[in-house]
C-alpha positions as CSV (number, residue, x, y, z in Angstrom):
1,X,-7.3,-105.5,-18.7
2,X,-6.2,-102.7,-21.6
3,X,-7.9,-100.1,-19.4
4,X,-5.9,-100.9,-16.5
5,X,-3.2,-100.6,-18.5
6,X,-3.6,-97.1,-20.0
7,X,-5.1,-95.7,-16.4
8,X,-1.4,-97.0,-15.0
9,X,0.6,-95.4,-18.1
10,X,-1.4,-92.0,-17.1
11,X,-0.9,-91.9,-13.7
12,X,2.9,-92.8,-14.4
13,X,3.5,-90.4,-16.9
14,X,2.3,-87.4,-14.4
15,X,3.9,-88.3,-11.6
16,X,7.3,-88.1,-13.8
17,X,6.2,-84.5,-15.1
18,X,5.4,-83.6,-11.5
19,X,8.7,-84.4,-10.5
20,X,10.5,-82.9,-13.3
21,X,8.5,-79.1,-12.8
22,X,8.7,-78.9,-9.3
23,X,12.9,-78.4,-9.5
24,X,12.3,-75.2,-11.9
25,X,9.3,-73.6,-9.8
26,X,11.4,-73.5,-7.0
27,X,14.2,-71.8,-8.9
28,X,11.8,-68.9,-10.3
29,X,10.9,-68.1,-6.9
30,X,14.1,-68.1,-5.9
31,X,15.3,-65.6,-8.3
32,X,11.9,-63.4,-8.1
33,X,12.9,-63.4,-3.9
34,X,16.5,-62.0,-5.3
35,X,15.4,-59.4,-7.1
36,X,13.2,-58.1,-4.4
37,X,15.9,-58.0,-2.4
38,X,18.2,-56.2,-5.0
39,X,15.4,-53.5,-5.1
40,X,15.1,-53.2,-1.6
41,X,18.7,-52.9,-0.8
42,X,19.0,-50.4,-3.7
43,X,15.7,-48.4,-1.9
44,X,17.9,-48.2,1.1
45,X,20.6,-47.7,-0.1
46,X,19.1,-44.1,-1.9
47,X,17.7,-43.4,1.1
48,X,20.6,-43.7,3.3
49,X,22.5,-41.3,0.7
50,X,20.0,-38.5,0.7
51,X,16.7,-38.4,2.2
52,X,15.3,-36.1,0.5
53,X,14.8,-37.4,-3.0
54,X,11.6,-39.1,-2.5
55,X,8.7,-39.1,-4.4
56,X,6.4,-36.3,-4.2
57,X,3.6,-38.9,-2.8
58,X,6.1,-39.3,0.2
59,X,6.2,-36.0,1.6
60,X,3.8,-36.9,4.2
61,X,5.9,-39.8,6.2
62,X,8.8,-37.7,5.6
63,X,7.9,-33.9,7.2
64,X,5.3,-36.4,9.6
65,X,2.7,-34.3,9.0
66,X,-0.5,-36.7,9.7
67,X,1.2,-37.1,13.2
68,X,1.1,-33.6,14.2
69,X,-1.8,-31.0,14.4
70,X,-0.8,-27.8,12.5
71,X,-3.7,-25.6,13.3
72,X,-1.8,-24.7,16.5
73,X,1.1,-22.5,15.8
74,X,4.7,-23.6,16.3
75,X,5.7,-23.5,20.1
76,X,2.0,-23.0,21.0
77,X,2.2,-22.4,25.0
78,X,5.6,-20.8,25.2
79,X,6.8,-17.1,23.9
80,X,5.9,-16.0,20.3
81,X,7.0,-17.3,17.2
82,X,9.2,-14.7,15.4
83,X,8.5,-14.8,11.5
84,X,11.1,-12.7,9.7
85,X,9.8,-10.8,6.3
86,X,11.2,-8.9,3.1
87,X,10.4,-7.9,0.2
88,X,11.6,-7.9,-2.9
89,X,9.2,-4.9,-5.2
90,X,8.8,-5.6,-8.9
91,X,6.4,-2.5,-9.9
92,X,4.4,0.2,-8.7
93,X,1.4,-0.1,-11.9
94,X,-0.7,3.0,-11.0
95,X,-0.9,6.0,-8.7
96,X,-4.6,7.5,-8.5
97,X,-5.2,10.6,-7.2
98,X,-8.9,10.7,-7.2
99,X,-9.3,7.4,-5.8
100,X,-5.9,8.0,-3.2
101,X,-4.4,4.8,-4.1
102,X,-1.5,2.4,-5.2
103,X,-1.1,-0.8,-6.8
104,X,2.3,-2.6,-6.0
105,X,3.6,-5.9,-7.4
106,X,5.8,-7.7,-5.1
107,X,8.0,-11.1,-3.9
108,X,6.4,-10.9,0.1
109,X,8.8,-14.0,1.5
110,X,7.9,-15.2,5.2
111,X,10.8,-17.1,7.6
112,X,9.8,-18.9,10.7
113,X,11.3,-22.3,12.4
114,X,8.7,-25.0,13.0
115,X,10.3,-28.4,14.4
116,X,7.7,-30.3,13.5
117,X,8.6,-30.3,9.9
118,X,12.4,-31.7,10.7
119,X,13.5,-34.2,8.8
120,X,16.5,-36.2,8.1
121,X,19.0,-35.4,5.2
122,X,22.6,-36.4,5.3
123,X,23.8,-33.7,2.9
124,X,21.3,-30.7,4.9
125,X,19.6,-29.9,1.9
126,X,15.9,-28.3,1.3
127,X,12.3,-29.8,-0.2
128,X,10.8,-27.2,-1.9
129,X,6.9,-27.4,-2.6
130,X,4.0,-25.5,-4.2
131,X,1.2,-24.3,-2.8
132,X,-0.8,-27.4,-1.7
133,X,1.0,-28.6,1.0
134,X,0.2,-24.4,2.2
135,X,-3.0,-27.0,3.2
136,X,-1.5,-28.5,5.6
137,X,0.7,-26.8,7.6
138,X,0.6,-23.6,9.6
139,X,1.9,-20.4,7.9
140,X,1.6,-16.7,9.0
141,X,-1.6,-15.0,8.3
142,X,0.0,-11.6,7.0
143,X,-2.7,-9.1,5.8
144,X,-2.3,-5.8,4.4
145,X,-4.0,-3.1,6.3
146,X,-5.8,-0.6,4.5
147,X,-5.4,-2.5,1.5
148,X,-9.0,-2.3,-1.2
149,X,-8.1,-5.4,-3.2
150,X,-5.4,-7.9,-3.6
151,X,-4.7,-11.1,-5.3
152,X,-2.0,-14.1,-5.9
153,X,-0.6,-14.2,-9.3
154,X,-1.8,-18.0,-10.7
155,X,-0.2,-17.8,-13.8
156,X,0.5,-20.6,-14.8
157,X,0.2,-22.0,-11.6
158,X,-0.1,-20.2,-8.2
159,X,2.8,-18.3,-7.3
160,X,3.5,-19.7,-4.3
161,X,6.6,-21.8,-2.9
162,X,7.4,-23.5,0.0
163,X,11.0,-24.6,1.1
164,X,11.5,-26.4,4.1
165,X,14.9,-27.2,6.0
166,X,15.9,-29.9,7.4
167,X,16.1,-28.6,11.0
168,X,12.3,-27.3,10.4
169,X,13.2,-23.8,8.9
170,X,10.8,-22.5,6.3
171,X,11.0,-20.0,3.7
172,X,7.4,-19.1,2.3
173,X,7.4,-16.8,-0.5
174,X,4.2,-15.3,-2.5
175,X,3.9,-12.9,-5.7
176,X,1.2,-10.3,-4.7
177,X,-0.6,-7.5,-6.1
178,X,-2.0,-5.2,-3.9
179,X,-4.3,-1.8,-4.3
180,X,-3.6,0.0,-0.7
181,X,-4.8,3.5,0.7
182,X,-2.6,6.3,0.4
183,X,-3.4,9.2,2.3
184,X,-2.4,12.0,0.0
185,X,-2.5,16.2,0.6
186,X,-2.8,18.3,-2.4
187,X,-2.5,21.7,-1.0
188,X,0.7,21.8,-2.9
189,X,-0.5,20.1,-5.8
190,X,1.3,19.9,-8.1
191,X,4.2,20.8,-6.6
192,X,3.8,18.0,-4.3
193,X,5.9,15.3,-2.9
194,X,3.3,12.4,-1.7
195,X,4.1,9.7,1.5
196,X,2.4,6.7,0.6
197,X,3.2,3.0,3.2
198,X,1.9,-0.6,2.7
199,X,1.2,-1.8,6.0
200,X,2.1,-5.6,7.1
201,X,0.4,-7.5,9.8
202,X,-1.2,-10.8,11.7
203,X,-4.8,-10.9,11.6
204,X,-5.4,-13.4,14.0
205,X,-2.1,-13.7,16.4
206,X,-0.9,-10.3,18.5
207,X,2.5,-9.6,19.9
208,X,2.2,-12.6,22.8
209,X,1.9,-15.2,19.9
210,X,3.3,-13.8,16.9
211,X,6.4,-11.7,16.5
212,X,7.2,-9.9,13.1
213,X,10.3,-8.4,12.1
214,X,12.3,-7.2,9.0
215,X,14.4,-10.5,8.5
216,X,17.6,-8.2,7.3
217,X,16.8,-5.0,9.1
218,X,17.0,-1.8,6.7
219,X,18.4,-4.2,3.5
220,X,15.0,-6.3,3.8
221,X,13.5,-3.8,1.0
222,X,14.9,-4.7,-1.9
223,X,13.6,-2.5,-5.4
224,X,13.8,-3.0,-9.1
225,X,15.8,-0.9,-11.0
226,X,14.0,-0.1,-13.8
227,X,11.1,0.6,-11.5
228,X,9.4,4.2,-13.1
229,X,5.7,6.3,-13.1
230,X,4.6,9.1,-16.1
231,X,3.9,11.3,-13.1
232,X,6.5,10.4,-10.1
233,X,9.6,10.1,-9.2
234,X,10.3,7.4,-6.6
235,X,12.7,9.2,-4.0
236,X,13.3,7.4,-1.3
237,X,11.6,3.4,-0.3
238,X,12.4,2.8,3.5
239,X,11.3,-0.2,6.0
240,X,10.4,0.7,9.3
241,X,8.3,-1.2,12.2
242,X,5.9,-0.4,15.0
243,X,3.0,-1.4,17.0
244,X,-0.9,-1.2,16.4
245,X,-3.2,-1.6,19.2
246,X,-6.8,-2.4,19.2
247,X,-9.1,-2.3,22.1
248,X,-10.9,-6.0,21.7
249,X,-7.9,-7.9,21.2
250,X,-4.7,-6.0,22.2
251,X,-1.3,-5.1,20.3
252,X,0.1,-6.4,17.1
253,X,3.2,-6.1,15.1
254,X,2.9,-4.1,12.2
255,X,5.5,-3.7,9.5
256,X,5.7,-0.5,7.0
257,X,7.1,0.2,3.3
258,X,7.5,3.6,2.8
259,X,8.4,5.8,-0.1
260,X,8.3,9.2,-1.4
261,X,7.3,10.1,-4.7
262,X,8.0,14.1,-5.7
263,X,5.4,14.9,-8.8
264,X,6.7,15.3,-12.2
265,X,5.8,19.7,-12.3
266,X,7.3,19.9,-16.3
267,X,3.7,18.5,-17.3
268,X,1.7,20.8,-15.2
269,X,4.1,23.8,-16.8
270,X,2.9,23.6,-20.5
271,X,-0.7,22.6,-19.6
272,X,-1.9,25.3,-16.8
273,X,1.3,28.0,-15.5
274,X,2.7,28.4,-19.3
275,X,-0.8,29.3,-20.9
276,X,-1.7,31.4,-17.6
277,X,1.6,33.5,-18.2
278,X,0.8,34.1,-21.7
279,X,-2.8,35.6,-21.1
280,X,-1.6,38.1,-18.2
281,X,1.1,39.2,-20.7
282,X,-1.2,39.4,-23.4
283,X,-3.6,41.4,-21.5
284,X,-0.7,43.8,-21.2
285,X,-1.1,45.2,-24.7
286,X,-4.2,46.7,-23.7
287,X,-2.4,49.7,-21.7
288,X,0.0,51.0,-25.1
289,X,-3.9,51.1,-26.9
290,X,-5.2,54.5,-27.3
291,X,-7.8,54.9,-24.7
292,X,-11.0,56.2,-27.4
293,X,-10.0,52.7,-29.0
294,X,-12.8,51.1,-27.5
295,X,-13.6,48.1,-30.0
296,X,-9.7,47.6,-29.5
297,X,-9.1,47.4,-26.2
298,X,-12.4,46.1,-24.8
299,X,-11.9,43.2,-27.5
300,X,-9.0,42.3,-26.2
301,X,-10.2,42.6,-22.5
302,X,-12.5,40.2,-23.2
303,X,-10.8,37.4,-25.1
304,X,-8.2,37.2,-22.0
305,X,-10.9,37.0,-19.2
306,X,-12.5,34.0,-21.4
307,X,-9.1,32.3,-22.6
308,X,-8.3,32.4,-18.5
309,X,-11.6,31.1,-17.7
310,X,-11.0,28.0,-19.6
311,X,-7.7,27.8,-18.9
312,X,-9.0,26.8,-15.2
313,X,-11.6,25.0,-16.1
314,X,-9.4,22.6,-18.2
315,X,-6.9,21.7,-15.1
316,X,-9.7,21.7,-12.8
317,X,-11.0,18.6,-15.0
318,X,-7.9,16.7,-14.5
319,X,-7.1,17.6,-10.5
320,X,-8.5,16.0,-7.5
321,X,-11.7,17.4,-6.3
322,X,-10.8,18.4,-2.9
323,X,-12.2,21.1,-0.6
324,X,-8.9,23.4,0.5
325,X,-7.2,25.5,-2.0
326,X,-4.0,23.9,-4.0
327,X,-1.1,25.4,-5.3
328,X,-2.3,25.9,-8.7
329,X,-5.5,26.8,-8.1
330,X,-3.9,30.1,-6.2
331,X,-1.5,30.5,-9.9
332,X,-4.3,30.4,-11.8
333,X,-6.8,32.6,-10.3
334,X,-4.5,35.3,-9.3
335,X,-3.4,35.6,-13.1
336,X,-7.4,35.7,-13.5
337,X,-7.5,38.4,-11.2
338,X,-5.2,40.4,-13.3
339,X,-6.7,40.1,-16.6
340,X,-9.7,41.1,-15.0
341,X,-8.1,43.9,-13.5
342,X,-6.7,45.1,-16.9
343,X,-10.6,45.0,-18.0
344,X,-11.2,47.2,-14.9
345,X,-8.6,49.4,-15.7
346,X,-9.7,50.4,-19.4
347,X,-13.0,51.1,-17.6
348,X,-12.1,53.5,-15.2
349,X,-9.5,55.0,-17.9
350,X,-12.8,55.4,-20.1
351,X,-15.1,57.0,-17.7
352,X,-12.1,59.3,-16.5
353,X,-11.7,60.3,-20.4
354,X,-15.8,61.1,-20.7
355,X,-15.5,63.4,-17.4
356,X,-12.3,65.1,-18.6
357,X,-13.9,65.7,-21.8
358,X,-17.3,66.8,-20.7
359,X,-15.7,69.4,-18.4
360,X,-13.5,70.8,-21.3
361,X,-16.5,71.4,-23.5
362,X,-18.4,73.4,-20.4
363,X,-15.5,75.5,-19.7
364,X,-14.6,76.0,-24.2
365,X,-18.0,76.2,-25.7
366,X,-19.4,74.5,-28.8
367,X,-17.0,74.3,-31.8
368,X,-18.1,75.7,-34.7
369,X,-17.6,74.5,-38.3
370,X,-18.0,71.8,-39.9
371,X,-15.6,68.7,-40.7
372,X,-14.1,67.9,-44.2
373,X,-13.6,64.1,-45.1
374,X,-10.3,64.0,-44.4
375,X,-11.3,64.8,-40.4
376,X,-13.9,62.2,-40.5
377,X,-11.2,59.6,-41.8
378,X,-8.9,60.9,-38.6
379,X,-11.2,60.4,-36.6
380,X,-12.3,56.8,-37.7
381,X,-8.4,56.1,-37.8
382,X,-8.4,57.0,-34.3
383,X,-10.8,54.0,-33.5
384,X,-14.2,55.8,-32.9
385,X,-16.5,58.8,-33.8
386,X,-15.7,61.8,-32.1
387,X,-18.6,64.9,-31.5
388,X,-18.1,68.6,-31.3
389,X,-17.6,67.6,-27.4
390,X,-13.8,66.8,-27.9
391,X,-10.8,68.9,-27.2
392,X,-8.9,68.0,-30.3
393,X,-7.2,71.0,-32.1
394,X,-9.0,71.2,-35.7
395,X,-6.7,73.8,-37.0
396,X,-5.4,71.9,-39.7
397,X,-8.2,70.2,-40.6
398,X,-9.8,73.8,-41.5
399,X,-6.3,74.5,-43.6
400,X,-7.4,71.3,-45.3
401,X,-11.3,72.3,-45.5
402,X,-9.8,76.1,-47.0
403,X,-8.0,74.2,-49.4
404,X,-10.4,71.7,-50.3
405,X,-13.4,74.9,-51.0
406,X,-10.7,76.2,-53.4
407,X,-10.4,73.0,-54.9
408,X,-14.1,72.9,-55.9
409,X,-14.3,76.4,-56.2
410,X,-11.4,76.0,-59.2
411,X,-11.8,72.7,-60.6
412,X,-10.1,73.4,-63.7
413,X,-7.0,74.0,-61.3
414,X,-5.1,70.5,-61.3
415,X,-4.7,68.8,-57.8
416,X,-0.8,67.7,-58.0
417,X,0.7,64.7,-56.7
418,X,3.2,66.9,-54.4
419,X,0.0,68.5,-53.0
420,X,-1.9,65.2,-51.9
421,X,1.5,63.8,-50.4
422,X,1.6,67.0,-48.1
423,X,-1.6,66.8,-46.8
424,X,-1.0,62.6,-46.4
425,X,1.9,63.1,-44.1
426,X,0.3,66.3,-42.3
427,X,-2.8,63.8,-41.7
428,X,-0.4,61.2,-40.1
429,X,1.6,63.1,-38.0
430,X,-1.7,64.8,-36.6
431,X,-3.2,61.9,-36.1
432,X,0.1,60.6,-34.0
433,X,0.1,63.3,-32.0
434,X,-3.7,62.7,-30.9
435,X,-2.9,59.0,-30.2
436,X,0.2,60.5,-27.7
437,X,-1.7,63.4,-26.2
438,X,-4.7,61.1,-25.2
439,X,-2.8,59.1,-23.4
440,X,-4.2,58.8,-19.7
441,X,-2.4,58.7,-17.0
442,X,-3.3,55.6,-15.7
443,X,-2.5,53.6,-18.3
444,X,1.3,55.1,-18.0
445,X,1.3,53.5,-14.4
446,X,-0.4,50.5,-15.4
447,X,2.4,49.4,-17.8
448,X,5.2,49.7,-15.0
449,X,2.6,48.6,-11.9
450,X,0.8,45.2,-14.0
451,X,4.0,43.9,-14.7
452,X,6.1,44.5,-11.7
453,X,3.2,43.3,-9.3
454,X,3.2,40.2,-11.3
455,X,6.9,39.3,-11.1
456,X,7.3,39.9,-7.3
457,X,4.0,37.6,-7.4
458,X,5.5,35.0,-9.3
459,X,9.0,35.4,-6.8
460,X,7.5,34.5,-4.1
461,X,4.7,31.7,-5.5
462,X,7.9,29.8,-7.0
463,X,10.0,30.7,-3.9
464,X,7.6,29.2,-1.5
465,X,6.0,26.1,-3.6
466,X,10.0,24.8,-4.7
């Protein structure tokens, strides 16, 4: 009977909790429905207000890109797609004559319209990506012809960005280095002015699918101030356009940027012409050198022909090896050919001087007597050893040989001061006379020929080259 009683006091008591808890479940669901429909509301009302802020994880349902197949390129059937291109150039790093190359850093920004990337936006604004949804979708295939080696910059990320518009507009734009060929002449070098283009165009796509263009005509070449070489001087950067045909798949659309870069010469001056015009002057000297000076003169012959022999080998070491003649390679070894002439020239003015002489002795006979000191010192002051084979007058010296057999004859007879002054100065003034008398005819033309030859060479070498 008790159990009876507490099994019906059990039962009763949770049938009144049941009926008590079942009012306030009913309420929390109620509100939890509510708030759902808060959110949603809110949801659509953001997207009603502008489209396009969505969550980067939404980019698919938005541009529909799973319901399209993008390895086909916009308009695929129909005329080709035009993608418009500039450039914006933030440095030329390097220009390398021995390799005939450039390296250019540049913004390379691509414009097409693809519809199937429309979307809705109230306000016509643009999504703007990175480079993974480059995946996806179907972009240009620019290459650079005759280019050796390029990259993308990836610091921090990969330059790369993507905006697309929402009537299917897109606006690509990369940050590229690229090492190109540059087909350069030197037979000016370095008086030079070099034409170097970075060529632009579709690998896979010719002129029936693919159209490029300059998006802004001439203005679509846009340069950084600042932009400066040790060597160069950028002149001129154009844009220009044309067509490149091959015979296995037809013609393509090729874009150019062009520019002219006129060698710094100021360089080139103190290291190879400035030298070279020293050492043709400096073999100059030779010609106002008594001609029996032979240590002298052949000295100094000598030192030029070697100082202008690595003067060329020096700028040789720092041109381009090439196979035709440059500019500076004619300065230099025409100023080699006259230092070598000047050598040439104090040969022929030495035999000339040993035939004169030889005839003079047949014609005069042997001198007779012998030389005092004093005429063995004239002759070493006249910058060699003279036999009894030359035509100098020896009158005075055998005044001074009288004098000097009185001298010794008479040595208790004082030598004055007045005395050895007089026969100092009637030394010197001999001596001078020698030095003028043997001067050869040649060498008097060679001081107004050497130099006048090598200004009118020098005339027309700067008159052509600049």
């Amino acid at each position: 009977m008790v159990l009876r009683l507490l099994l019906f006091t059990g039962l009763w008591i949770t049938v009144v909790f049941n009926a008590l808890a079942v009012p306030r479940v009913k309420k929390q669901e109620q509100q939890h429905s509510y708030a759902k429909k808060l959110t949603s509301k809110r949801e659509i009302k953001m997207r009603k207000k502008d489209s396009t802020k969505i969550w980067p994880f939404k980019y698919n349902q938005l541009l529909h890109i799973e319901d399209h197949d993008f390895a086909m390129r916009p308009g695929f059937g129909g005329g080709p797609i035009p993608v418009g291109i500039d450039v914006q150039i933030e440095s030329i790093d390097s220009i390398s004559e021995v390799d005939m190359d450039f390296t250019m850093t540049f913004y390379l920004r691509h414009y097409w319209k693809d519809e199937r990337l429309t979307f809705p936006s109230t306000r016509n604004k643009s999504m703007t990506f990175d480079g993974r949804l480059i995946q996806k979708i179907w972009v240009p295939d620019v290459f650079f012809v005759h280019s050796k080696r390029s990259f993308i910059h990836d610091t921090t990320v990969e330059n790369i960005m993507l905006r697309v518009y929402p009537d299917g507009n897109v606006l690509f734009s990369l940050r590229i280095t690229v090492s190109a060929m540059c087909f350069m002449d030197f037979s000016q070098f370095p008086l030079d002015s070099q034409n170097c283009s970075l060529e632009l165009e579709s690998y896979a796509y010719n002129e029936e699918d693919l159209m490029l263009y300059w998006k802004h005509g001439n203005k679509s070449l846009n340069t950084d101030e600042h932009i400066s070489l040790s060597q160069f001087l950028i002149e001129e950067f154009s844009a220009s356009s044309g067509l490149a045909f091959y015979s296995s798949t037809g013609w393509y659309n090729r874009l150019f940027i062009n520019f002219v870069l006129r060698r710094h010469i100021f360089f080139f001056v103190l290291k190879s012409y400035f030298p070279a015009m020293l050492m043709v002057m400096l073999s100059w000297v030779s010609f106002w050198i008594d001609r029996r000076a032979v240590p002298a003169r052949l000295s100094l012959g000598i030192t030029t022909v070697l100082t202008m022999s690595t003067v060329i080998t020096g700028a040789s070491a720092s041109m381009p090896q090439v196979s035709y003649i440059k500019a500076v390679d004619i300065y230099l070894w025409v100023s080699f050919l006259f230092v070598f002439l000047s050598v040439i020239e104090y040969a022929a003015v030495n035999y000339l001087t040993t035939v004169e002489e030889r005839k003079q002795f047949k014609k005069r006979g042997k001198i007779s007597g012998i030389y005092n000191i004093e005429a063995v010192q004239a002759m070493a002051f006249d910058g060699c050893y003279h036999d009894s084979e030359t035509d100098i007058d020896l009158t005075p010296f055998s005044i001074h040989s009288e004098e000097y057999s009185v001298n010794s004859k008479n040595p208790s007879i004082p030598t004055t001061d007045s005395a050895q002054l007089k026969r100092k100065k009637s030394l010197k003034g001999h001596v001078g006379r020698i030095i003028l008398k043997n001067n050869h005819v040649i060498d008097t033309y060679s001081r107004i020929v050497f130099p006048a030859m090598f200004i009118v060479f020098n005339f027309f070498y700067w008159g052509f080259y600049v």
